[in-house]
N, C-alpha and C positions, 0 to 999 in steps of 0.2 A: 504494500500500500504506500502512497504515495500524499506530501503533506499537500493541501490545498490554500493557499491565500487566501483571506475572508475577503481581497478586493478583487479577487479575482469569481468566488462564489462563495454561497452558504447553503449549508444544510437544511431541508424542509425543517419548520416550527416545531421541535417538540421530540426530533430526532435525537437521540445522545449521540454522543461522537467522542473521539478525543480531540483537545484543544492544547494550543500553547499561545504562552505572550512571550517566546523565545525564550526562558528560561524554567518556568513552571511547564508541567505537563498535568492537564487532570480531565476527567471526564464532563461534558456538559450539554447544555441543550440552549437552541435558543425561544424563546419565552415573548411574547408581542402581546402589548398590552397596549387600548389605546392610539394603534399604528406606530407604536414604537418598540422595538426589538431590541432585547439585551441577553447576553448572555449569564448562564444561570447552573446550578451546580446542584445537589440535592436540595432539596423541602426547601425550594427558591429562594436559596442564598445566590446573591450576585457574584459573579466570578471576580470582580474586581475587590470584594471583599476579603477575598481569599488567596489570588494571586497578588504579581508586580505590578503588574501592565495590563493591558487589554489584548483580547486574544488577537491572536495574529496568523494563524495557519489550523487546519484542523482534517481531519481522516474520519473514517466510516470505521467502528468498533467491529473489529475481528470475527468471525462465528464461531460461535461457541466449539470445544475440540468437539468431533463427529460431527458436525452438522455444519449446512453450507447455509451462506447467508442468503436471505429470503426478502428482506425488507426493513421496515419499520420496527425493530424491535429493541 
């Protein structure tokens, strides 16, 4: 898998993924509330609350061992 630029795209609303702000690595989702989008981590802590930076590149979380990946999960 391969990192993706968030200016380059993002991930449907609600997807997990992994994410980085170029030094943190963690799990997250993005979250639109409003028509505004932010990225969000479990039981909607903001990422930036948690990390350095704002994210900046992000991948499609792996499928689980034995199973191939399907979609939205």
């Amino acid at each position: 898998m391969e990192w993706t630029s968030v200016s380059a795209a993002l991930p449907p609303a609600g997807q997990r993924v992994i994410v980085t702000d170029g030094e943190i690595t963690g799990e997250a989702y993005i979250v639109t509330v409003g028509g505004v989008s932010a990225w969000n981590r479990s039981h909607n802590t903001p990422w930036e609350a948690w990390a350095r930076g704002p994210v900046t590149a992000w991948m499609p979380l792996p499928a689980p061992p034995g199973r191939q990946q399907t979609g939205n999960r």
